[in-house]
N, C-alpha and C positions, 0 to 999 in steps of 0.2 A: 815360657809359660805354654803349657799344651793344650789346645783344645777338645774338646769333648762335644761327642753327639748326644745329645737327646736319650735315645734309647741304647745308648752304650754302642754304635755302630749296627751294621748288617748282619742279621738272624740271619743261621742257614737257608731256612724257608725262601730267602729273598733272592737270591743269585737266580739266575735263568737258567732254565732247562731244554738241555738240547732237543730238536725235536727232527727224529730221522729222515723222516722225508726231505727236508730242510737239508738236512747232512751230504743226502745220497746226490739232492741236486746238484748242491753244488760240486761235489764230487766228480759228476759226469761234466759239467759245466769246464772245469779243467781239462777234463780228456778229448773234450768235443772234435778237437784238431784229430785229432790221432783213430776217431772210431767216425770220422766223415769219410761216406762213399761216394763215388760220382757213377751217378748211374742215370741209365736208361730214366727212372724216374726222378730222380735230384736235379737234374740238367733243367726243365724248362721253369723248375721254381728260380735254379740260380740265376737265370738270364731272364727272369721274368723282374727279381727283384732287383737283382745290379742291373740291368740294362732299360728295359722297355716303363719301369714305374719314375726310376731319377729322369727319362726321353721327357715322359708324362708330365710329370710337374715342374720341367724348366718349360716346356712348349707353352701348358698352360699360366704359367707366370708371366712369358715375353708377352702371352697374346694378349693377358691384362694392362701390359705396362704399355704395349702398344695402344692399347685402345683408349685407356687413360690419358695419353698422351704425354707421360715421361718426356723431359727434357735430353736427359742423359741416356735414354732408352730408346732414342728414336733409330741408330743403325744397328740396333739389335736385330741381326738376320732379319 
């Protein structure tokens, strides 16, 4: 036995329409490896975000857990 929608399935009207900008991002979003430069100005974002923000928010976590007084936290540096 087959079943059957309603209004006989999906009018064209109803399918999604692509929308370019959408397209083009993601587009670049694939290339991104390949059009990254390391430059005089890319460097201190890259070592701002890998390095000194993950320093930041382990420092201020231990200093919570220290003050807290975690069991398990107490020989944390």
């Amino acid at each position: 036995m087959q079943r059957r929608n309603a209004g006989g399935g999906f009018s064209p009207g109803m399918w999604a329409k692509k929308n370019k900008f959408v397209e083009e991002w993601n587009g670049r979003r694939e290339i991104t490896e390949k059009s990254f430069e390391l430059n005089n100005k890319t460097v201190p974002t890259l070592i701002m975000t890998c390095l000194l923000f993950p320093a930041f928010v382990w420092k201020t976590t231990a200093h919570e857990l220290h003050k807290t007084g975690g069991p398990s936290f107490q020989d944390t540096c």
